[in-house]
C-alpha positions as CSV (number, residue, x, y, z in Angstrom):
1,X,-18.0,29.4,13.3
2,X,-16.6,30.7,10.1
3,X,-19.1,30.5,7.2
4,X,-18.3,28.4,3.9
5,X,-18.8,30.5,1.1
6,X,-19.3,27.8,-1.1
7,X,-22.5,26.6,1.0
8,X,-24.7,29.5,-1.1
9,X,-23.4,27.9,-4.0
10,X,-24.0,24.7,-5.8
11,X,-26.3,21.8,-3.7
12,X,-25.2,18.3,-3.3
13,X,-26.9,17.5,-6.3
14,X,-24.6,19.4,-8.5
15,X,-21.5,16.9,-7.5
16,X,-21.0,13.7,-8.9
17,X,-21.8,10.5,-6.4
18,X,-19.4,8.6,-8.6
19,X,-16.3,8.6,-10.1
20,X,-15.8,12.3,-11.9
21,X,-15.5,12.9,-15.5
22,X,-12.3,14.3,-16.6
23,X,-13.4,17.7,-16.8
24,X,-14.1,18.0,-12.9
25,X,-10.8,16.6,-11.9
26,X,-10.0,19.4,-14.6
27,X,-11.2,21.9,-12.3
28,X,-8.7,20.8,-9.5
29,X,-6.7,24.1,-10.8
30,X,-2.9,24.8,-9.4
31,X,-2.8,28.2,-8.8
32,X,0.2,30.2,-9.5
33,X,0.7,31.6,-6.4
34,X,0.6,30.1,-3.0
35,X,0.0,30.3,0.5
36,X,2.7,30.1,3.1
37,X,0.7,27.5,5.6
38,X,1.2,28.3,9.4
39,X,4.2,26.4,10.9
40,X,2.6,24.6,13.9
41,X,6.4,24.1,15.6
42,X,7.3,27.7,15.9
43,X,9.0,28.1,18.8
44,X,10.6,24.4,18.9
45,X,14.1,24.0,20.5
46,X,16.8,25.8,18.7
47,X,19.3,22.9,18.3
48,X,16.2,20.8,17.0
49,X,17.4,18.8,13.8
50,X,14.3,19.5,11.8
51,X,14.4,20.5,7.9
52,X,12.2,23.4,6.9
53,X,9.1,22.8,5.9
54,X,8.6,22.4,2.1
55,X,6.0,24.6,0.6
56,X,3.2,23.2,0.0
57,X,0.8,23.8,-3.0
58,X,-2.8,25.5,-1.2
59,X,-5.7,25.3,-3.6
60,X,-7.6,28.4,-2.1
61,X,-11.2,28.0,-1.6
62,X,-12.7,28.9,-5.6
63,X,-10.3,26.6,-6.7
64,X,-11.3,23.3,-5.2
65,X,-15.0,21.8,-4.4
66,X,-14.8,20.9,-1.0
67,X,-17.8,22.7,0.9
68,X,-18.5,22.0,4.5
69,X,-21.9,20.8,4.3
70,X,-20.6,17.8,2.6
71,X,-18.4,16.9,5.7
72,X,-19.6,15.4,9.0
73,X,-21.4,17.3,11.4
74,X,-19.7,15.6,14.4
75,X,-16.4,15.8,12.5
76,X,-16.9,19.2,11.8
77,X,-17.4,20.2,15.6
78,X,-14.3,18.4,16.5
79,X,-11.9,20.2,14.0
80,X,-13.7,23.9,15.4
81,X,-13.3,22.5,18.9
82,X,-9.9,22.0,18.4
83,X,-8.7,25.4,16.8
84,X,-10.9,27.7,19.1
85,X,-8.7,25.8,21.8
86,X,-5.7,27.9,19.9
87,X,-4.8,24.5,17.7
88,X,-3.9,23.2,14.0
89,X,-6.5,21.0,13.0
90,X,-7.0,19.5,9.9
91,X,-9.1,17.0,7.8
92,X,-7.0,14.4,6.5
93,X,-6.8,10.9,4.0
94,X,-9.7,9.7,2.6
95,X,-12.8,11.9,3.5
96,X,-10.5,14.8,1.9
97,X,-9.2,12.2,-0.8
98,X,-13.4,11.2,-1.6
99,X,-14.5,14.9,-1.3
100,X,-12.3,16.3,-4.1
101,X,-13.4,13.6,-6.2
102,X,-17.1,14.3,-5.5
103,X,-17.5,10.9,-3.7
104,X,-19.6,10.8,0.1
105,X,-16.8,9.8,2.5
106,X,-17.3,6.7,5.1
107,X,-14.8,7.6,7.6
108,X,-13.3,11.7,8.7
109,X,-9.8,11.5,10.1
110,X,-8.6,14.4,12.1
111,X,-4.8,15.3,12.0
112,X,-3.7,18.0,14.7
113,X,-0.4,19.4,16.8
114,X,-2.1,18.5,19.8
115,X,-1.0,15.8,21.7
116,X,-3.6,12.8,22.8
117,X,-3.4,13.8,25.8
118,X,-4.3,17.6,24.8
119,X,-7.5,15.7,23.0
120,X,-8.5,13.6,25.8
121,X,-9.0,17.3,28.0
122,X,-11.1,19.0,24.9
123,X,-13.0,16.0,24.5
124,X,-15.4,13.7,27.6
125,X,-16.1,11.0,24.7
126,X,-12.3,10.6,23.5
127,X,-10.5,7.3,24.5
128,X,-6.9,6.8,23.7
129,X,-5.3,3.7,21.9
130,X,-2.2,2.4,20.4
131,X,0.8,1.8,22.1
132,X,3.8,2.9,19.8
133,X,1.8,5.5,18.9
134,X,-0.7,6.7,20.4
135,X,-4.3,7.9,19.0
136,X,-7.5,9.9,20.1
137,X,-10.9,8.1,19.1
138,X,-14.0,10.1,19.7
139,X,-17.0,7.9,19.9
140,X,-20.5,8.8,19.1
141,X,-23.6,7.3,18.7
142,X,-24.4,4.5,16.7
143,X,-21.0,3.0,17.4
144,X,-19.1,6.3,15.2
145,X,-15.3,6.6,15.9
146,X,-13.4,9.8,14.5
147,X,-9.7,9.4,14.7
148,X,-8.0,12.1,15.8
149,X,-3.6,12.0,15.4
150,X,-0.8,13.9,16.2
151,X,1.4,15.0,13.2
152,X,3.7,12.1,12.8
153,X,7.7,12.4,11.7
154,X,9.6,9.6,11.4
155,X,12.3,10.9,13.8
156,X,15.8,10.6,13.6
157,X,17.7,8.7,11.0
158,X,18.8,6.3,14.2
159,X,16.2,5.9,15.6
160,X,15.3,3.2,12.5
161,X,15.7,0.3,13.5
162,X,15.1,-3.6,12.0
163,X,12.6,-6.6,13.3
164,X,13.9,-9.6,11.7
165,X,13.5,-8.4,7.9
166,X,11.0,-6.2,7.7
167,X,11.6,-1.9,8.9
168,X,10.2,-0.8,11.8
169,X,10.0,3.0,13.3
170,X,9.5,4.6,16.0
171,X,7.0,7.5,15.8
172,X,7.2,10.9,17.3
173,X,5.5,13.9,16.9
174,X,6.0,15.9,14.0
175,X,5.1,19.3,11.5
176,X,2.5,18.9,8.9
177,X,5.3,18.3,6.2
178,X,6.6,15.7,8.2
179,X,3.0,14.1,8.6
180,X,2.1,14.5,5.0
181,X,5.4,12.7,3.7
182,X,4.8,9.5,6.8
183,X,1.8,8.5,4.3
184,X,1.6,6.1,2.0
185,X,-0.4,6.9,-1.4
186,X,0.1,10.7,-2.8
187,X,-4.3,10.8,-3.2
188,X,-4.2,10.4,1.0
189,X,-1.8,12.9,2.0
190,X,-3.8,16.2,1.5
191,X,-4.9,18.3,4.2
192,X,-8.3,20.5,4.2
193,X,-8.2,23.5,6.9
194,X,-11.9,23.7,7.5
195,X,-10.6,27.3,8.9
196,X,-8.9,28.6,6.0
197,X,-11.4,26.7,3.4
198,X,-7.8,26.1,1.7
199,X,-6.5,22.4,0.5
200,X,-2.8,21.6,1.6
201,X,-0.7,19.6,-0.4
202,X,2.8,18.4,0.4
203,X,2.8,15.2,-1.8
204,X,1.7,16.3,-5.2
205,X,-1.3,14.4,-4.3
206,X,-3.5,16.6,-6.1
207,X,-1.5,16.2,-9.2
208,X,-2.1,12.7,-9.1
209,X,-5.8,12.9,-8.6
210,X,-6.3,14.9,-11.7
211,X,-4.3,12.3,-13.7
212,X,-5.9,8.7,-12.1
213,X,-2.4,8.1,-10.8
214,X,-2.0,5.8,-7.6
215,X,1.4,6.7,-6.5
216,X,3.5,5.8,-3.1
217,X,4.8,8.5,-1.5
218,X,8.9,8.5,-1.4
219,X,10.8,5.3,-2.5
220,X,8.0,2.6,-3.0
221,X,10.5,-0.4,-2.6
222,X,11.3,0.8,1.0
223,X,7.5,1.6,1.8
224,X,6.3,-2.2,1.3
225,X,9.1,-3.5,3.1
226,X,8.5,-1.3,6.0
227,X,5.0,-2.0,5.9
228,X,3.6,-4.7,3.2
229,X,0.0,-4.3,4.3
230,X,0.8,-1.3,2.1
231,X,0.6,-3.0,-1.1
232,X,-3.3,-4.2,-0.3
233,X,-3.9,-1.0,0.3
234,X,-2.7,0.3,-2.9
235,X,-4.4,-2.2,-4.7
236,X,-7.9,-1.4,-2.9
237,X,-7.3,1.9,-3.7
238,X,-6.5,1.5,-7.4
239,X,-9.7,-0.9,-7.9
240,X,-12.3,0.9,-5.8
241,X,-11.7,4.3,-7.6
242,X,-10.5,2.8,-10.7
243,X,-6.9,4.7,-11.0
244,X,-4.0,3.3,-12.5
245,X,-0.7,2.9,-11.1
246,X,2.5,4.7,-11.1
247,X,5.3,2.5,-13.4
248,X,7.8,3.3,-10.0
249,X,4.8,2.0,-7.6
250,X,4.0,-1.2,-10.1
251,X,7.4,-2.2,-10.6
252,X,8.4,-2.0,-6.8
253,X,5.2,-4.1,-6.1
254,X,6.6,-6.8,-8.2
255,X,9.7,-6.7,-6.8
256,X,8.1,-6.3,-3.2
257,X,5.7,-9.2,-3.5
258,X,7.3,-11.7,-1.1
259,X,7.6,-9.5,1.7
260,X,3.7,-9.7,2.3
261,X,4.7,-13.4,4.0
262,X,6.4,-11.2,6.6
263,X,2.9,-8.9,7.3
264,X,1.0,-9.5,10.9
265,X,-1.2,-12.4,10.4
266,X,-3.7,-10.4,12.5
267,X,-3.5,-7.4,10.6
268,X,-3.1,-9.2,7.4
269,X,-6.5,-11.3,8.1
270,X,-8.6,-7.6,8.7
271,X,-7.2,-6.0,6.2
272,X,-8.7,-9.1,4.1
273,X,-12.1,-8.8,5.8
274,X,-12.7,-5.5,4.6
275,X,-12.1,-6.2,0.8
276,X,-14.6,-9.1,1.2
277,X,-17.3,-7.0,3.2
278,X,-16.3,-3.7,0.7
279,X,-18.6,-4.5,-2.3
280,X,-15.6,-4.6,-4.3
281,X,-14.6,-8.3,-3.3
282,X,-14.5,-9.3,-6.9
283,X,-12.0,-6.7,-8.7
284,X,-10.1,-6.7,-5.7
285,X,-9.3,-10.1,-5.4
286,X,-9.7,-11.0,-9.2
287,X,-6.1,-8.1,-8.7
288,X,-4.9,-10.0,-6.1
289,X,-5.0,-13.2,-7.3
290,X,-3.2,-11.2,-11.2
291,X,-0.5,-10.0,-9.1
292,X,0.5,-13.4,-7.4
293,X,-0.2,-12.6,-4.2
294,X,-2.4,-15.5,-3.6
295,X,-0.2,-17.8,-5.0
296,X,1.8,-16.3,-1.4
297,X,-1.4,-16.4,0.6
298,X,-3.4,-19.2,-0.2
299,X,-1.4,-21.3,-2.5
300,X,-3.9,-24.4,-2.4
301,X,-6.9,-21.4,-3.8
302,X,-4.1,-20.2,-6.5
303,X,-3.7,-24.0,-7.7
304,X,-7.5,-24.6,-8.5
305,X,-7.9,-21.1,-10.0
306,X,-5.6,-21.7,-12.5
307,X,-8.3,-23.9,-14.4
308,X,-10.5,-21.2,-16.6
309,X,-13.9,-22.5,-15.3
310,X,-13.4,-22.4,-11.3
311,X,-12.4,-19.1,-11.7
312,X,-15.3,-17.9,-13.7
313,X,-16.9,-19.8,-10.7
314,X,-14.5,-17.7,-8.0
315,X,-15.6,-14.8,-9.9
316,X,-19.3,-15.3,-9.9
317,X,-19.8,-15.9,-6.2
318,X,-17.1,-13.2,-5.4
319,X,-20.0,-10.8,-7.5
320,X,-22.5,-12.6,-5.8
321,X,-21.0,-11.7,-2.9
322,X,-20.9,-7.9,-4.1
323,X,-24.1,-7.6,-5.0
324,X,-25.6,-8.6,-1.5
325,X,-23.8,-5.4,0.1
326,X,-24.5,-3.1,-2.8
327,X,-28.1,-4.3,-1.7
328,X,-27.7,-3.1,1.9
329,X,-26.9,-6.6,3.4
330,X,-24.0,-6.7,6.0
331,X,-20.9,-9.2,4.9
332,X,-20.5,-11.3,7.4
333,X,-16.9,-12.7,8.2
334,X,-17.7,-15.8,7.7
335,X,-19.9,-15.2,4.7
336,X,-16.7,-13.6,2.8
337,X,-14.5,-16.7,4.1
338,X,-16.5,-19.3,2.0
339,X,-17.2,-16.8,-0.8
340,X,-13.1,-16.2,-1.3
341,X,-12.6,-20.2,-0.6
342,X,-15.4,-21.0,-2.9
343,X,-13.4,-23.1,-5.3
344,X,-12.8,-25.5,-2.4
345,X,-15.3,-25.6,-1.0
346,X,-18.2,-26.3,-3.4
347,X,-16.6,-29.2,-4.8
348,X,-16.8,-30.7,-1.0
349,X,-20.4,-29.6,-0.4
350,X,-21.5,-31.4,-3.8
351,X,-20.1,-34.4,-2.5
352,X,-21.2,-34.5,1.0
353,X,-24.8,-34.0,-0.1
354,X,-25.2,-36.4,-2.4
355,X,-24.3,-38.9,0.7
356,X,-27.8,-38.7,2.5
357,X,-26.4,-40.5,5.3
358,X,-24.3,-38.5,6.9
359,X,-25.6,-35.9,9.2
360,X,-24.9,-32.5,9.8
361,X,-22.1,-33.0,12.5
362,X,-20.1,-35.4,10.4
363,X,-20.1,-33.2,7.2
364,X,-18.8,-30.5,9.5
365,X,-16.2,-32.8,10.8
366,X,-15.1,-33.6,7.1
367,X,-15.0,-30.1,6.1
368,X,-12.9,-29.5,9.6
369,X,-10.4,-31.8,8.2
370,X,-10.3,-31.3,4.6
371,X,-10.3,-27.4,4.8
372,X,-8.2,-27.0,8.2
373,X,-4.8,-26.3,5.9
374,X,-6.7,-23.6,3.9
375,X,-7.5,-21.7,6.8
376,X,-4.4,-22.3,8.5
377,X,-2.8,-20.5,5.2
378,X,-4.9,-17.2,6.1
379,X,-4.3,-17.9,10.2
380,X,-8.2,-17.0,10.8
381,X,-9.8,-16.6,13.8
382,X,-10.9,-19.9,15.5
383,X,-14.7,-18.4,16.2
384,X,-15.0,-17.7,12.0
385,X,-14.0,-21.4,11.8
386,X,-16.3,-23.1,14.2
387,X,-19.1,-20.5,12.3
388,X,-18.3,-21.6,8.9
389,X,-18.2,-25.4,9.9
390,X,-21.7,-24.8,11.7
391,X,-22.9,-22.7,8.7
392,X,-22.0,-25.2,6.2
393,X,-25.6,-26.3,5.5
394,X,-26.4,-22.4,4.3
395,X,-23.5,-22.8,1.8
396,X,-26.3,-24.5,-1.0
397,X,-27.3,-20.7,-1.8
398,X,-23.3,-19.8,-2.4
399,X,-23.6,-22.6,-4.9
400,X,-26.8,-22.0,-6.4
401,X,-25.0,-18.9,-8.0
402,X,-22.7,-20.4,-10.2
């Protein structure tokens, strides 16, 4: 295994656990000259319709902070595994995104020219998902996934097609360039090769981290109407690492705000979950709610919040709500349901306790009715309901808070 020569260097003490000061996104430098990165197509079909690669920038090893011993061991092994087997393997999104800035990574995502199927030989503990396009997930202990994908392209410019309103492609394998470019923010399109120690960028995503910028990569507009889930994610993004955004990603946002009504409730939903469960429930959803977008999601929540004291309310239990996961506490589904729904739900629970007489079943039933709309506005899961109608008598400590 090639040796890091960074790991003699500076501890893990010496990088910043939070966000950095200016001076050490300073030291991101962009060095004159550059490394032409391995094309991991040579050899492809003559007549294929491919564009050359752009060159990337490569930020050689003393000019980013990136050390190995600051990535995951398991993760690690995978990537080696991977190019001993004579492949192009790199470290990807938000592990190389969070290591540049000096934060500890939660997930490591794997980007290679080998196919699943290729994976699935290398690896006894790989399982492969998706359907229009497929991924490897190595599993480990402890319930530990690594995702491990094929360098995406787009494809061809027919092979675009539309599903009702919203833009839908097909995937097929693709170059690094190609990959780079399929992403959605600048910050999560940069490559690390563990093998070269070098940082790849095709997007001018290091640019961007240097300047707090969260930008979408190619037209913005087109991005969120492909996918809309895409503006939650830029808004996560933008309050969890406290960058700004770009005036071409902000105004296309504005403009792009109705097309979240055409997301996949499922996904939609999730993607929800993990904002409430994220220790960032409050910013997040205090941007949400600026932006309009609950005024889309949860109309009947957008109504009450515009009267100053239930949202200092909102915001109180959504901190509340914070402050149990930066304590270590798990966020459970329905926990984060009745934290976000707060503002209609307290007023309810006041009123059904001060009637003594009724038991627990029948304030559940008068919840189930009340509330049913509110839910049905979000489309969540029929087991989170049943758990927050049989939870309801917990729901005292949510209002003790405020």
């Amino acid at each position: 295994m090639p040796q890091d020569s960074h790991d003699n260097g500076p501890g893990d003490a010496d990088i910043a656990p939070n966000k950095p000061s200016g001076d050490f996104l300073a030291g991101l430098s962009l060095p004159e000259s550059q490394q032409e990165p391995v094309d991991p197509i040579a050899g492809q079909d003559e007549n294929s319709d491919r564009k050359p690669a752009a060159q990337p920038l490569v930020l050689a090893r003393a000019d980013h902070k990136i050390s190995r011993k600051n990535i995951d061991r398991d993760a690690l092994n995978a990537l080696y595994r991977l190019i001993d087997h004579g492949h192009i393997a790199y470290l990807v999104g938000g592990a190389v995104r969070d290591l540049m800035l000096g934060r500890k990574p939660k997930d490591f995502d794997i980007v290679t020219d080998a196919t699943p199927r290729m994976v699935k030989r290398l690896f006894r503990n790989c399982r492969i998902i998706g359907r229009r396009f497929r991924l490897a997930h190595l599993h480990y202990s402890k319930g530990k996934i690594i995702e491990v994908a094929t360098f995406r392209s787009s494809g061809r410019a027919d092979q675009v097609v539309r599903d009702g309103e919203m833009i839908r492609r097909d995937n097929v394998f693709g170059t690094p360039d190609e990959d780079a470019h399929r992403r959605d923010l600048t910050i999560n399109g940069i490559f690390y090769d563990v093998s070269s120690f070098c940082v790849i960028d095709y997007v001018d995503g290091v640019k961007d981290l240097r300047a707090g910028v969260i930008r979408m990569i190619g037209d913005p507009h087109y991005s969120f109407r492909e996918d809309p889930i895409r503006m939650l994610r830029a808004i996560r993004h933008s309050v969890r690492i406290e960058f700004q955004f770009d005036q071409e990603t902000s105004d296309a946002m504005e403009r792009s705000r109705d097309e979240i009504l055409k997301a996949n409730p499922a996904r939609l939903l999730e993607e929800l979950y993990k904002d409430l469960a994220s220790g960032c429930a409050k910013k997040f959803f205090s941007c949400l709610h600026k932006k309009g977008f609950l005024d889309l999601l949860m109309p009947s929540l957008a109504e009450v919040l515009a009267h100053e004291e239930t949202r200092k309310e909102w915001i109180a239990v959504l901190e509340r709500l914070d402050d149990q996961r930066v304590d270590g506490h798990k966020i459970h589904q329905t926990m984060g349901i009745a934290a976000l729904i707060s503002p209609l739900l307290l007023p309810r629970l006041r009123k059904v306790q001060r009637q003594s007489n009724r038991n627990h079943r029948t304030i559940s039933e008068a919840f189930r009715e009340d509330l049913a709309d509110v839910l049905g506005q979000l489309k969540v899961y029929r087991r989170d309901e049943e758990r927050l109608w049989a939870a309801l008598g917990g729901l005292a400590a949510v209002s003790d808070c405020v």
